[in-house]
C-alpha positions as CSV (number, residue, x, y, z in Angstrom):
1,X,10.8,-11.2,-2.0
2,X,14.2,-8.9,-1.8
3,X,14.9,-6.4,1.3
4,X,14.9,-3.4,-0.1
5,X,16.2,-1.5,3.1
6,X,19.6,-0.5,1.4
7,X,17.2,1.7,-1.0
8,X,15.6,4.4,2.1
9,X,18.2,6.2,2.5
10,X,19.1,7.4,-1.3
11,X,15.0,7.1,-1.5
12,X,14.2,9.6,1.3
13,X,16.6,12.1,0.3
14,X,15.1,11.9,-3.1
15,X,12.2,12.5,-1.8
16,X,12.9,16.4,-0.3
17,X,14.3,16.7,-3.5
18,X,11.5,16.2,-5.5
19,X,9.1,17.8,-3.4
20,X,10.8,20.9,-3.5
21,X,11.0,20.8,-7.1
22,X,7.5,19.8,-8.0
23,X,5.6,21.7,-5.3
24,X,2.0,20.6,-4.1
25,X,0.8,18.2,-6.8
26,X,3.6,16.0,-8.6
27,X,1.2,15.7,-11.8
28,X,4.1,16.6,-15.0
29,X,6.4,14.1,-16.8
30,X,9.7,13.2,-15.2
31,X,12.2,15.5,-16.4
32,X,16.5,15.6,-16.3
33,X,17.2,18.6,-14.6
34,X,21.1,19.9,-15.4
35,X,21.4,21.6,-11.9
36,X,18.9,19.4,-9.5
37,X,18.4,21.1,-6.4
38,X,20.1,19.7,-3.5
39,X,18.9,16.9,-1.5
40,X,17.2,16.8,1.9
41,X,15.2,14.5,4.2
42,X,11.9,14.1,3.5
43,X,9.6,15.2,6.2
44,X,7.5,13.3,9.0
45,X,4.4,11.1,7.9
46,X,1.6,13.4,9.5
47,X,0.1,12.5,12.4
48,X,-3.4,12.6,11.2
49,X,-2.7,9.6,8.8
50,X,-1.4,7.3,11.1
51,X,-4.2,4.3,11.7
52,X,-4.3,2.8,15.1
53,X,-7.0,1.0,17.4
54,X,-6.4,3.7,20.2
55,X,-8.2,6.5,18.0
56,X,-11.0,4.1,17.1
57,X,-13.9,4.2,16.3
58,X,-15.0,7.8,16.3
59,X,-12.3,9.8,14.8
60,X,-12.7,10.5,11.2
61,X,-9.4,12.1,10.1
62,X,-7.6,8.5,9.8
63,X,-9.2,7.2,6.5
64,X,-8.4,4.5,4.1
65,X,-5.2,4.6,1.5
66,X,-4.4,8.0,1.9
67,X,-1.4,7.5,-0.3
68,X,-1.9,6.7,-3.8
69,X,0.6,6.4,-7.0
70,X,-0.4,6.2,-10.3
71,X,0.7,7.2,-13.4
72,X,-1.5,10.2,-13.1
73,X,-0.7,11.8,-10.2
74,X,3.2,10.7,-9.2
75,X,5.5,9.8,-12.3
76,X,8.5,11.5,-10.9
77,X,11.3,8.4,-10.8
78,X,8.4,6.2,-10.7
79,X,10.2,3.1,-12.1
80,X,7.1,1.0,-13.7
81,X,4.2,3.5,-15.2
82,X,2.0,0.5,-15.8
83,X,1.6,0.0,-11.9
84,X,-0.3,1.8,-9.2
85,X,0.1,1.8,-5.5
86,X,-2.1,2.6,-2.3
87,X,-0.6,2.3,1.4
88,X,-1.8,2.9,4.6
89,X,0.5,3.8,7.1
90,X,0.0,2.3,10.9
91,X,0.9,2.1,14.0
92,X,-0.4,-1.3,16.0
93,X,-0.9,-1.9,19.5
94,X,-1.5,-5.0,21.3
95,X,-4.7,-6.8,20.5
96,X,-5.1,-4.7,16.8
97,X,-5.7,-5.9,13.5
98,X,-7.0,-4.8,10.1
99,X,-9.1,-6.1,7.9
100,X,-9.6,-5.9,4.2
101,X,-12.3,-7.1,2.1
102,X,-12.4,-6.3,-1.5
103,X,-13.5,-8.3,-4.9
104,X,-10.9,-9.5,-7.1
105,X,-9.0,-6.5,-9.2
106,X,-9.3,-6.7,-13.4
107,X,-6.0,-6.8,-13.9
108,X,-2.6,-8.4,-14.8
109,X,-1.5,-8.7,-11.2
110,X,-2.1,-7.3,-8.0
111,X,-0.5,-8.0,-4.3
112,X,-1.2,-6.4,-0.6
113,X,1.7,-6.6,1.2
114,X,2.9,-5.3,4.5
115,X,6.4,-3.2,5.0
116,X,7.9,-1.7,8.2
117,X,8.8,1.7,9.2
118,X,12.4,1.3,7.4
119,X,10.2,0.0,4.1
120,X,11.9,-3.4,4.3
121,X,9.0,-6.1,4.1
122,X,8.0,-7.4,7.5
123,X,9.7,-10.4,8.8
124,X,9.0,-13.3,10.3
125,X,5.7,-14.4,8.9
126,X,3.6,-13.6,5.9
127,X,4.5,-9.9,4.3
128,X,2.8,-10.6,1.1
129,X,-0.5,-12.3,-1.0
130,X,-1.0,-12.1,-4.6
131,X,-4.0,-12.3,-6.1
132,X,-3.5,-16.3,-7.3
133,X,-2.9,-17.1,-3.7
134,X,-5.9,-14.7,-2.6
135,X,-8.5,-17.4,-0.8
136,X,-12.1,-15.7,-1.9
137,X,-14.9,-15.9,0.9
138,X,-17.5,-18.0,1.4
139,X,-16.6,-20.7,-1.4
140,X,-16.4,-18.6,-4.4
141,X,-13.9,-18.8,-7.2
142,X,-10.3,-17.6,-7.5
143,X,-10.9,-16.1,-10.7
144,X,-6.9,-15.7,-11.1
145,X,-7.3,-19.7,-10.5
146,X,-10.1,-20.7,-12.2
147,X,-11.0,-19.7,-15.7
148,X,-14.1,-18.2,-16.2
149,X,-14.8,-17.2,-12.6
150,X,-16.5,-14.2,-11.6
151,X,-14.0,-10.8,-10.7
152,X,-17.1,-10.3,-8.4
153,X,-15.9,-12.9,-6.0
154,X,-14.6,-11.1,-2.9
155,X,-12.5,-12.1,-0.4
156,X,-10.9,-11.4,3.5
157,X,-7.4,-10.6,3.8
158,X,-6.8,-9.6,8.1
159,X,-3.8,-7.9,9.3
160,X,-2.7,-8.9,12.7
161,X,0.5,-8.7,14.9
162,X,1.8,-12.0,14.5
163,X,0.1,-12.7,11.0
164,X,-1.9,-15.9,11.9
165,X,-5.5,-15.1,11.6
166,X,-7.8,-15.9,8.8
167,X,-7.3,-17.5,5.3
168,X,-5.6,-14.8,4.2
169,X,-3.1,-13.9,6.6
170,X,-0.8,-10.8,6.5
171,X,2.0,-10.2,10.1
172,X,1.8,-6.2,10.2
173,X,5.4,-6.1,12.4
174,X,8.3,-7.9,12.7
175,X,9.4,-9.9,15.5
176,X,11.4,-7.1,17.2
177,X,7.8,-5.8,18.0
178,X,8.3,-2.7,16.3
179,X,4.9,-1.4,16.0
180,X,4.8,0.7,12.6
181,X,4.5,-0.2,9.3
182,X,2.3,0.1,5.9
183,X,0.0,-1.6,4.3
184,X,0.2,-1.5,0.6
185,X,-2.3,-2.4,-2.2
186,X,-0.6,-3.0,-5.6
187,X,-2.4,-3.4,-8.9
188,X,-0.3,-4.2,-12.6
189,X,-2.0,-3.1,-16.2
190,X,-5.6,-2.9,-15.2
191,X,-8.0,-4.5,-18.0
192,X,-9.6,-0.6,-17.6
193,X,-7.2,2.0,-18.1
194,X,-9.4,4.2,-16.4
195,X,-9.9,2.1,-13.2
196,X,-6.3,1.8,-11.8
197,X,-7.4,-0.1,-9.0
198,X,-8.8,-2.8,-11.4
199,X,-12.2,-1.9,-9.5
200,X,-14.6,1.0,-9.3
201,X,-13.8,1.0,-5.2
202,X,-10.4,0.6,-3.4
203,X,-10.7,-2.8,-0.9
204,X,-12.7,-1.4,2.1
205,X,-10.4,-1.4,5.2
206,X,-11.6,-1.7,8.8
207,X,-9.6,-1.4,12.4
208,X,-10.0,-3.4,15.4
209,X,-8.9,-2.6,19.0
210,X,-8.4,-4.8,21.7
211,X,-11.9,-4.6,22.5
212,X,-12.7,-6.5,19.3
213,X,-15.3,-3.8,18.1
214,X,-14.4,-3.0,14.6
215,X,-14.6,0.4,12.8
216,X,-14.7,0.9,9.0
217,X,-11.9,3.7,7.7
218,X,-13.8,6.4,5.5
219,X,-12.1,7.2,2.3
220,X,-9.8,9.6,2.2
221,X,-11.7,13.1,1.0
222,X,-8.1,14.3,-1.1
223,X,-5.3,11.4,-1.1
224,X,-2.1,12.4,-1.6
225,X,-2.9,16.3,-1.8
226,X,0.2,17.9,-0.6
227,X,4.0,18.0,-0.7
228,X,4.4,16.5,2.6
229,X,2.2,13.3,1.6
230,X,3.5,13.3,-1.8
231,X,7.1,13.2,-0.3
232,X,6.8,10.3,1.6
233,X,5.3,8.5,-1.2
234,X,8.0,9.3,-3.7
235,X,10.3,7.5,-1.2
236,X,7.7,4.8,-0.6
237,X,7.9,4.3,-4.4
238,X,11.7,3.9,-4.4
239,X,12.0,1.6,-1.8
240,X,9.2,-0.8,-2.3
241,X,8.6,-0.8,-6.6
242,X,10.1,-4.2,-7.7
243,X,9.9,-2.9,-11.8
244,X,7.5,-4.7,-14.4
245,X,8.7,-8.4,-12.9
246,X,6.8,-9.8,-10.1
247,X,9.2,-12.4,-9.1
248,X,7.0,-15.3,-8.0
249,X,3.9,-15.0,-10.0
250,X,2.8,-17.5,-12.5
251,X,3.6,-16.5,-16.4
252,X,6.2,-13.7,-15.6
């Protein structure tokens, strides 16, 4: 997978940009503007969205994928309409990990990957699964694998420090122990137009302090439903889209 670090700073700055322009919801066509208004830094992630083990369980405003892109609701810049992104964005502490269990998306493609605070992919051990090299639970089939297998199949994907634990591993920060990041669920040309995530349901997501007791995120009551969030996400978008190719997977 490329860095894409040398794409934050032209990315964030878009970002200011277009949230000014488009105000609270970026929902209308991309459009060349003769006199674009000038650039500026795109603002904090809030605080409220940040997952980590020290709030949990018990508060309730840290939910799961609280930033979404899809061609309906973010198309400004977005440089490949046919995919849709979700990202979480965390903050780990010793002893933490996330966990994601899902069933296998309807679709041409789909990844969960992991990216630090500078949107660079993590180093230093596994940043990114896609879905042919997803292992499902409890001996089902890779449908992505094996023709003919169910999409129903689900499967385990844990998020830990150091990115050893489970069979489907995923290190949330790099070696320099920097402890922010995001988690990012990406899905390509979904069999139903109308289900983006190639599923009626987003994976479930659940956090786990260093007591070991986990605690399920609740979905996010109005993702990416206001300038500030929609800011960060067009600069999300610009660091992190790789285009149409997914260099890697099988048949592209």
């Amino acid at each position: 997978m490329p860095r894409l670090q040398p794409f934050v700073t032209k990315a964030l700055l878009l970002a200011g940009a277009v949230a000014l322009a488009a105000g609270p919801a970026l929902t209308g066509p991309a459009t060349a503007a003769a006199h674009p208004p000038p650039p500026v830094p795109a603002p904090d992630m809030p605080e409220e969205l940040v997952v980590d083990a020290p709030t949990m369980p018990g508060v309730t405003t840290r939910c799961a994928w609280p930033l979404p892109a899809t061609a309906e609701n973010l198309n400004v810049a977005f440089p490949d309409t046919s995919s849709s992104y979700w990202a979480i964005p965390y903050r780990f502490t010793p002893g933490m990990k996330l966990t994601v269990k899902g069933t296998f998306a309807q679709a041409r493609f789909f990844s969960l990957s992991t990216y630090d605070n500078q949107f660079s992919p993590v180093t230093g051990g596994p940043d990114s699964l896609y879905d042919a090299q997803i292992q499902p639970d409890n001996g089902e089939q890779n449908p992505y694998t094996v023709p003919g297998a169910s999409y129903d199949a689900t499967y385990t994907v844990t998020i830990t420090a150091d990115g050893t634990e489970g069979p489907n591993p995923l290190r949330a920060v790099p070696p320099d122990g920097n402890g922010t990041g995001y988690l990012t669920f990406r899905v390509y040309i979904p069999t139903d137009p109308n289900e983006p995530a190639g599923t009626p349901a987003l994976p479930a997501v659940s956090v786990t302090g260093a007591g070991g007791v986990p605690a399920t995120l609740p979905p996010c009551p109005n993702p990416g439903g206001n300038t500030v969030v929609n800011a960060l996400l067009t600069a999300f978008v610009y660091a992190v889209a790789p285009g149409p190719a997914v260099p890697g997977h099988p048949g592209r």
